[in-house]
VOKOLPA-533183 format. One line per field, with one value per residue: residue number from 1; residue in three letters; x, y negated, z negated of N, C-alpha, C in turn. Coordinates in Angstrom, 3 decimals. Layout:
N
seq: c(NUM,...)
type: c(ala,...)
n.xx: c(X,...)
n.yy: c(Y,...)
n.zz: c(Z,...)
ca.xx: c(X,...)
ca.yy: c(Y,...)
ca.zz: c(Z,...)
c.xx: c(X,...)
c.yy: c(Y,...)
c.zz: c(Z,...)
***
This chain:
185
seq: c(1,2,3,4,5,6,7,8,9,10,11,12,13,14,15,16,17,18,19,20,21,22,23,24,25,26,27,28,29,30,31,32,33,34,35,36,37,38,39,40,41,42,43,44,45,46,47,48,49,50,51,52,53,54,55,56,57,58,59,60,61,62,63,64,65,66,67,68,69,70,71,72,73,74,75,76,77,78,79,80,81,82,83,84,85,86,87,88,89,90,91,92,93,94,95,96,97,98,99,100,101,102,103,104,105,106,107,108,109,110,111,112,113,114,115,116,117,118,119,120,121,122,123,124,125,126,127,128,129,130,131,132,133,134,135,136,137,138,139,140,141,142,143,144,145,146,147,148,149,150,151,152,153,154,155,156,157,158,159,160,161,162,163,164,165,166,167,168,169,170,171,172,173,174,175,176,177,178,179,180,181,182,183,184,185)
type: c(unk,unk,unk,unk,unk,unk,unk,unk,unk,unk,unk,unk,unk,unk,unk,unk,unk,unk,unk,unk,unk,unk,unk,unk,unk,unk,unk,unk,unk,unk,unk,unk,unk,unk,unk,unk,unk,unk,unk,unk,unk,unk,unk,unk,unk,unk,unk,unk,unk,unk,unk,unk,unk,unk,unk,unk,unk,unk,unk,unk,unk,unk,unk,unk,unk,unk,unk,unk,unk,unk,unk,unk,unk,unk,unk,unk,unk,unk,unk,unk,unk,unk,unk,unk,unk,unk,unk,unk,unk,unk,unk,unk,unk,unk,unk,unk,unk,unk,unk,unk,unk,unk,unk,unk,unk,unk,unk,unk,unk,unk,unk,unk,unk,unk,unk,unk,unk,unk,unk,unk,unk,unk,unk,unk,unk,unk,unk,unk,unk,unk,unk,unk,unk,unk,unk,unk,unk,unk,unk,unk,unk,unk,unk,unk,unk,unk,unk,unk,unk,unk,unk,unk,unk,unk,unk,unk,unk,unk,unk,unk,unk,unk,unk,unk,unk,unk,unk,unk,unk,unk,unk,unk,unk,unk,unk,unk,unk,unk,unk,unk,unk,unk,unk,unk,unk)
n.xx: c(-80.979,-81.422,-80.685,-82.567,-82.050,-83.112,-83.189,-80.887,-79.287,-80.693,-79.881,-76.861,-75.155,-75.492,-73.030,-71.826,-69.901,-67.373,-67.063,-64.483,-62.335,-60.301,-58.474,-55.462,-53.223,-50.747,-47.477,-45.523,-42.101,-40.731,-38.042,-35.016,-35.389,-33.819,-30.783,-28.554,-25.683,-24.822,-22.005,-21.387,-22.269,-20.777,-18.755,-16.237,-15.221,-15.939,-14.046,-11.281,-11.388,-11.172,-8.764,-7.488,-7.797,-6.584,-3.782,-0.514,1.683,5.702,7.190,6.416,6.170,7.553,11.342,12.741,15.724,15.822,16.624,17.158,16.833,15.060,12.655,12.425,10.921,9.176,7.339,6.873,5.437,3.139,2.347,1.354,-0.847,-2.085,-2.348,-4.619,-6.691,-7.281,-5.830,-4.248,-2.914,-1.233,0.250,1.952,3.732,4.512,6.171,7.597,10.089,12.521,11.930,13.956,15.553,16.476,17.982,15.326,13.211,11.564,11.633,9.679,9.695,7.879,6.616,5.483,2.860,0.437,0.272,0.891,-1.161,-2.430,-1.460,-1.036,-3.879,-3.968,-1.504,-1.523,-2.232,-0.620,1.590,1.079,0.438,3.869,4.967,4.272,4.726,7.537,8.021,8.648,7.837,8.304,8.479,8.374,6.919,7.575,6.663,7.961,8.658,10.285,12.942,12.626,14.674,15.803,15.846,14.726,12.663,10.715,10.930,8.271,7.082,8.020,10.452,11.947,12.166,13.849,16.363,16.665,17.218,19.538,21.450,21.915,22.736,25.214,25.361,22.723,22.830,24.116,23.121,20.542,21.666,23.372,21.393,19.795,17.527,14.204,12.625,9.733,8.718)
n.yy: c(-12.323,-10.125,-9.494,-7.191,-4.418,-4.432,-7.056,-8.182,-7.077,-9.003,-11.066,-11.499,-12.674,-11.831,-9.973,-10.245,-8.307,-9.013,-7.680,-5.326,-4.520,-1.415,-1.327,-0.515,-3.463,-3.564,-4.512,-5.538,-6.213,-7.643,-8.430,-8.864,-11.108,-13.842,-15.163,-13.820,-12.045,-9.773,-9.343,-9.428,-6.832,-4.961,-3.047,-2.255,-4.803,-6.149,-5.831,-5.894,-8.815,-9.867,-8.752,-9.786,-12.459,-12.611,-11.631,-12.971,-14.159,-12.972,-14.430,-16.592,-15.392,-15.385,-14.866,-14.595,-13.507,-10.857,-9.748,-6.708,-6.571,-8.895,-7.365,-5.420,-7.074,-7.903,-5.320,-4.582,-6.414,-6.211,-3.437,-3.920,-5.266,-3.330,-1.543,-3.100,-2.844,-0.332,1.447,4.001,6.391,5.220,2.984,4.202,5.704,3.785,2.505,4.598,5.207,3.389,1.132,1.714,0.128,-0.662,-3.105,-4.416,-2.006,-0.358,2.162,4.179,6.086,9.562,11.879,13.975,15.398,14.660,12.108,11.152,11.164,9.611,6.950,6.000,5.167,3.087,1.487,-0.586,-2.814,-3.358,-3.559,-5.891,-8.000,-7.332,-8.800,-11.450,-12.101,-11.860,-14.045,-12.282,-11.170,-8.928,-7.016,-3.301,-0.149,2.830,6.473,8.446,11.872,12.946,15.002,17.990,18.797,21.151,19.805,17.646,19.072,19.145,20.797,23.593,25.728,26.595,28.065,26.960,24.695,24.734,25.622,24.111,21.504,22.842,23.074,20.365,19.584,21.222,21.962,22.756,25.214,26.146,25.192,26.091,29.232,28.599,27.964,29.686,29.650,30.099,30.274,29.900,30.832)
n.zz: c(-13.200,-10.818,-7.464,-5.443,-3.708,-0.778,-0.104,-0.146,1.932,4.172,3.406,3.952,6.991,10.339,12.322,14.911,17.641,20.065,23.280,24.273,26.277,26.925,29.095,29.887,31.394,33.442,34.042,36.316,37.585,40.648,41.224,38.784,36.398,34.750,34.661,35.334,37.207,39.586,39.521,36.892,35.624,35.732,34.034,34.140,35.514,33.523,31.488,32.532,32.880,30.258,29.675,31.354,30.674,28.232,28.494,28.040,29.981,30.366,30.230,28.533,26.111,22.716,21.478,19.518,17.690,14.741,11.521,10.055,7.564,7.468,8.709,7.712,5.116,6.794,6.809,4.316,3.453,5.110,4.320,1.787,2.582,3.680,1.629,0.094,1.658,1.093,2.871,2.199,2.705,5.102,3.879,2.425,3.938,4.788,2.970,1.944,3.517,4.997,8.326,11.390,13.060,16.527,18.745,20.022,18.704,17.179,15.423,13.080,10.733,9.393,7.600,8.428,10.791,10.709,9.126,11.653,13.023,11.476,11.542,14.407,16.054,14.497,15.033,16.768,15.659,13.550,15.381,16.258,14.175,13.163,15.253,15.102,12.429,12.662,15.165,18.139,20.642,22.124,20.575,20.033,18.662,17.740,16.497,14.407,13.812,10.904,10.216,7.752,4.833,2.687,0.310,0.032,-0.518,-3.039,-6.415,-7.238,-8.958,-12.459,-12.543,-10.912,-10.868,-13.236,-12.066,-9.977,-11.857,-13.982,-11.262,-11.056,-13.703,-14.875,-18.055,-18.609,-18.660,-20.477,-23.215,-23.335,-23.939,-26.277,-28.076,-27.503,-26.593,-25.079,-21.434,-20.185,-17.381)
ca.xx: c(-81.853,-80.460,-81.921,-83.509,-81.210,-83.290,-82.897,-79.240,-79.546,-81.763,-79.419,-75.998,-75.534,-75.059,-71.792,-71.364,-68.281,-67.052,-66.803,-63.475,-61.716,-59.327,-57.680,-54.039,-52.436,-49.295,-46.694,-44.232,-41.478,-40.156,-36.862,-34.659,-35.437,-32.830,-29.444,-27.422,-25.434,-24.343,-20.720,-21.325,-22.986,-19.415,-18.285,-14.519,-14.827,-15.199,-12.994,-10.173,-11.464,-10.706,-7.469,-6.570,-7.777,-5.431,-2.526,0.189,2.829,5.839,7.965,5.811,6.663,8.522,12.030,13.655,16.003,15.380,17.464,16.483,16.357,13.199,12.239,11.835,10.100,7.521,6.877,6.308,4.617,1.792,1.801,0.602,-2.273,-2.723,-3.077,-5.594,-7.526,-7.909,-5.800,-3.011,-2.021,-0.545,0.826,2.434,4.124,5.963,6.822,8.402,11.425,12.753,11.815,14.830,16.251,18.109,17.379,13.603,13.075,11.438,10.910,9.003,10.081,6.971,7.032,4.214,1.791,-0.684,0.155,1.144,-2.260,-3.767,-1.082,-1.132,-4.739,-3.899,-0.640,-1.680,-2.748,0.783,2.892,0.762,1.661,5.242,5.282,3.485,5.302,8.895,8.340,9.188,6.960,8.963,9.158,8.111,7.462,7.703,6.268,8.722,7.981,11.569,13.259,12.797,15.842,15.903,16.470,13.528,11.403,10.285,10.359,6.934,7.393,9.053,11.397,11.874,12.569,14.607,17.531,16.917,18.106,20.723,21.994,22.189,23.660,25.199,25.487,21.679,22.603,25.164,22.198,19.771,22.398,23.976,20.369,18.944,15.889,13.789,12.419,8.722,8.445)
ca.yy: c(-11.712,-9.042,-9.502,-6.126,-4.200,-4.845,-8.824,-8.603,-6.953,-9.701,-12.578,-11.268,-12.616,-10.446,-10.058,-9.054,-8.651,-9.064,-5.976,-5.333,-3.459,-0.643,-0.749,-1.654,-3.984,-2.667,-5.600,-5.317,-6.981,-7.371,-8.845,-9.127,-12.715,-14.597,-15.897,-12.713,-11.915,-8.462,-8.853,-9.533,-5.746,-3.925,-3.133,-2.551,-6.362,-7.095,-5.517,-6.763,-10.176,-9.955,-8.343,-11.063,-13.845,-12.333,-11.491,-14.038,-14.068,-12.847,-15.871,-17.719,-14.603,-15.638,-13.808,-15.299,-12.357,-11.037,-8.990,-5.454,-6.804,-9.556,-6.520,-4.881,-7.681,-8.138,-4.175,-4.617,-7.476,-5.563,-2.489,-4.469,-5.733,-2.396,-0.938,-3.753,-2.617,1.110,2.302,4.872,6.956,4.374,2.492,5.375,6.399,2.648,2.484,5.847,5.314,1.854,1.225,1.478,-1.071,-0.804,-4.169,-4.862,-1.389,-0.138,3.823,4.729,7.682,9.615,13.279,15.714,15.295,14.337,10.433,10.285,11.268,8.719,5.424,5.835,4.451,1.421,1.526,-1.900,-3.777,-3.122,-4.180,-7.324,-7.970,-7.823,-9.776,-12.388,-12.623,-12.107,-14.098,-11.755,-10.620,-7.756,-5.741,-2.167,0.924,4.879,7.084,9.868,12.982,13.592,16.769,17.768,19.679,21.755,18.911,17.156,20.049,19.318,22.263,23.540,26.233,26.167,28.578,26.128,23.211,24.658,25.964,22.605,20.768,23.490,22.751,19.006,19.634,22.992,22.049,23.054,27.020,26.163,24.326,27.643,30.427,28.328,27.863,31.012,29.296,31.018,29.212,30.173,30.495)
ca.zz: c(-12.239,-10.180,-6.229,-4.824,-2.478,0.562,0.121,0.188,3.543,4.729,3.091,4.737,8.421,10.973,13.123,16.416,18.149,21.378,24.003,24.578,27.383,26.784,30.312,30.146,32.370,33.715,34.553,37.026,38.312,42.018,40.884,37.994,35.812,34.378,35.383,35.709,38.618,39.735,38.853,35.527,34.937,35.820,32.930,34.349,35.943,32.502,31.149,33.766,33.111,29.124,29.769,32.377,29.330,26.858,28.383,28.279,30.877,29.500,30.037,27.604,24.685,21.993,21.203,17.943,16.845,13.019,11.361,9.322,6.216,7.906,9.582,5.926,4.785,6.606,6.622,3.306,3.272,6.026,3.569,0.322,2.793,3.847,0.350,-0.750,2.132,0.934,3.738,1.506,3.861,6.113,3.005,1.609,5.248,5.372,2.166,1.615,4.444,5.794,9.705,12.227,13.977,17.617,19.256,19.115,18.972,15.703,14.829,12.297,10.344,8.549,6.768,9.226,11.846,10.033,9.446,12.759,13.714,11.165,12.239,15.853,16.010,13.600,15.486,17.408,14.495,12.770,15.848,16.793,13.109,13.353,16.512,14.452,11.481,13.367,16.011,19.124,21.814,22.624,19.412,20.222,17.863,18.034,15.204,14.331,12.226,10.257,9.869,6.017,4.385,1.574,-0.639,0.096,-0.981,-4.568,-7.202,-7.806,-10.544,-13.524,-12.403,-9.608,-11.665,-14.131,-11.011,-10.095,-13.175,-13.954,-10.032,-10.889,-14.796,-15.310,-19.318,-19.312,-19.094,-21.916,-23.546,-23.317,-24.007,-27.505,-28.966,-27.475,-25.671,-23.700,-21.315,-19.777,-15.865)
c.xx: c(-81.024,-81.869,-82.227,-82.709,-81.874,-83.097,-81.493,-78.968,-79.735,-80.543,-78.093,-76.135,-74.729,-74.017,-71.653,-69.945,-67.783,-66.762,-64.943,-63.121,-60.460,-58.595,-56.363,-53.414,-51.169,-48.412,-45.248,-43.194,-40.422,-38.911,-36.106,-35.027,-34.292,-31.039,-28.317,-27.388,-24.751,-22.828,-20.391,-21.780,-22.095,-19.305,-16.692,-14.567,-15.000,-14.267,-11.311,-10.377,-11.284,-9.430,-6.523,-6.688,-7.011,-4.302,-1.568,1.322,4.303,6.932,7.388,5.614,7.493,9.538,12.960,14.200,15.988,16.307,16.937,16.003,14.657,12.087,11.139,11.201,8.583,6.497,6.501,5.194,2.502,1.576,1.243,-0.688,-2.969,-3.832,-4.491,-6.618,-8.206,-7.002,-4.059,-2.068,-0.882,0.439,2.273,3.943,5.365,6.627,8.298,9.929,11.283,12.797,13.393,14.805,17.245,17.111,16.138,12.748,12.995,11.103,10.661,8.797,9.235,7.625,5.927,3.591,0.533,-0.862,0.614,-0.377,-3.039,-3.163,-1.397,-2.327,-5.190,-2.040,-0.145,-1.394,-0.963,1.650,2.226,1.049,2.952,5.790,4.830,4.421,6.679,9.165,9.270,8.406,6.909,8.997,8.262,8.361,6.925,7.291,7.125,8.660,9.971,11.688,13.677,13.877,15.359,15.579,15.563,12.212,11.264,9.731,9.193,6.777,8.151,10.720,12.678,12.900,13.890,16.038,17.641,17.935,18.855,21.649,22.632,23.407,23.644,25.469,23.993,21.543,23.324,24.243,21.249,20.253,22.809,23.237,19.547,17.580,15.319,12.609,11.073,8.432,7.049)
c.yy: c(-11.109,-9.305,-7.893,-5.837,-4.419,-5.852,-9.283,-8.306,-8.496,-10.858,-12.511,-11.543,-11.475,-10.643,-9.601,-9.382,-8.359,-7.550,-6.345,-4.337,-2.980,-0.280,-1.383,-2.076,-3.671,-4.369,-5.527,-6.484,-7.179,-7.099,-8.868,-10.914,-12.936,-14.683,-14.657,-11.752,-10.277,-8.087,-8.616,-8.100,-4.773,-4.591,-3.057,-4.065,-6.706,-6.774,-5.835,-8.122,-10.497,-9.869,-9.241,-12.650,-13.511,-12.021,-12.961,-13.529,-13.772,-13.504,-17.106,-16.579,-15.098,-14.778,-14.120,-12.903,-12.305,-9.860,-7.909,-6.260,-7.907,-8.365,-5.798,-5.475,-7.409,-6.518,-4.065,-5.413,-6.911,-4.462,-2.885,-4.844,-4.608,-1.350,-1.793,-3.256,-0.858,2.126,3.039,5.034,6.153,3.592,3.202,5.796,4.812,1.991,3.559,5.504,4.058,2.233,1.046,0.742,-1.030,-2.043,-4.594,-3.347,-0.755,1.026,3.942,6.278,8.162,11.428,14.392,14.682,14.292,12.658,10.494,10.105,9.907,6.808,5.173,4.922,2.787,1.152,-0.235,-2.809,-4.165,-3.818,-5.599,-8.452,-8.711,-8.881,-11.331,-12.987,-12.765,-12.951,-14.019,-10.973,-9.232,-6.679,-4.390,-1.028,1.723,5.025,8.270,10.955,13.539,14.918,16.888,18.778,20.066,20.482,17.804,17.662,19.780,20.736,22.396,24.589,25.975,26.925,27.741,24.755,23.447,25.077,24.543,21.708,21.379,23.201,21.436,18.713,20.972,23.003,22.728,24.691,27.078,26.002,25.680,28.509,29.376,28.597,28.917,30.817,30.154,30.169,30.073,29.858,30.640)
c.zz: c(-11.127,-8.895,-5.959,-3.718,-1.268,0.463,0.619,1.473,4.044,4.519,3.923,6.218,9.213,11.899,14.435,16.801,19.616,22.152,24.462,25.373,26.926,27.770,30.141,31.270,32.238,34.274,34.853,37.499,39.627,41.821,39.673,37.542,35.222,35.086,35.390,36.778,38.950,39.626,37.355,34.818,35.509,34.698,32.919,35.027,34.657,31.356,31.424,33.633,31.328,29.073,30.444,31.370,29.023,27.220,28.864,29.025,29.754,29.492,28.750,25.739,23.744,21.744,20.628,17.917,15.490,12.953,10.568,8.468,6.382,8.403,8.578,5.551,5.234,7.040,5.794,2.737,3.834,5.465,2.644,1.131,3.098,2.624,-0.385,0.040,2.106,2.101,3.120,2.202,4.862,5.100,2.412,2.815,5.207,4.195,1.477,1.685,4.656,7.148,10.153,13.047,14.945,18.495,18.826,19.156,17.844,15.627,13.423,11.676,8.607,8.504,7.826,10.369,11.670,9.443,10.456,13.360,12.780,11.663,13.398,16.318,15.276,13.978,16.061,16.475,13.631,13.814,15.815,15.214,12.402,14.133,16.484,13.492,12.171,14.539,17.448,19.463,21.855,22.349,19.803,18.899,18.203,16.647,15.127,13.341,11.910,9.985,8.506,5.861,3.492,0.343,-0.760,-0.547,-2.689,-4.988,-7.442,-8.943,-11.381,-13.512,-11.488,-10.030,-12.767,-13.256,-10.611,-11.167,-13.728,-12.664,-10.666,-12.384,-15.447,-16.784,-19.340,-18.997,-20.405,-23.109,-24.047,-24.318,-25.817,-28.525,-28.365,-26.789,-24.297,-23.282,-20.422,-18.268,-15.388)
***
């Protein structure tokens, strides 16, 4: 038995619902709330007050001397972590050349502009580092862009390559000229 659409009306109770006001209360406040004091919202006081945590006097530096070859080490040691971390370029730059050594005074000798522009910024990370693994405070490094020679320049044609390896062994014009090879530049 199916009820009669007016009944269902009739059987449903009815709802009302409260009036509600659409005025919004605005809520102000005289003062700042909570516990913070007006030095604390310089951002150079806190900056000056990190810088004054972390720096250590520099009587309390360590300054063990190390010799190149530790020096080498642990350059190598901070490029294998570099490469696991994706960073090539920088890998590539301290592997190439071995760092120089006058006192604690390390230059860094890269090929262009262009890794200096990408170490310089991971520059920190690299000495604090050294100054870690070598224990010595002191150690300082420079980035230097080397002066390339001739001789540095890798052949890029074949014409290139083959003056090359005739330069280095002049049997390979003898080599050519006996068996008649002609050689495709």
């Amino acid at each position: 038995m199916r009820p009669e659409q007016g009944q269902e009306k009739h059987n449903k109770p009815s709802l009302s619902l409260p009036e509600v006001s659409l005025e919004k209360q605005v809520n102000t406040l005289e003062k700042p709330t909570g516990g913070i004091s007006e030095s604390t919202l310089s951002i150079k006081g806190q900056l000056e007050q990190i810088k004054q945590q972390q720096s250590i006097p520099e009587s309390d530096l360590p300054r063990t001397q190390f010799t190149s070859d530790a020096l080498l080490a642990a350059t190598r040691k901070y490029a294998h972590v570099l490469k696991n971390l994706g960073k090539e370029t920088f890998y590539h730059a301290l592997i190439k050349r071995d760092p120089v050594l006058v006192d604690e005074h390390i230059t860094l000798l890269v090929d262009n502009e262009v890794q200096v522009a990408y170490i310089n910024p991971n520059l920190q990370e690299f000495m604090d580092f050294l100054k870690a693994e070598l224990k010595n405070g002191f150690i300082t490094i420079e980035v230097t862009v080397t002066e390339q020679s001739e001789q540095d320049n890798k052949p890029v044609t074949g014409k290139d390559k083959y003056q090359a390896l005739a330069r280095k062994n002049p049997n390979i014009h003898t080599l050519k000229n006996r068996f008649n090879l002609d050689i495709e530049f």
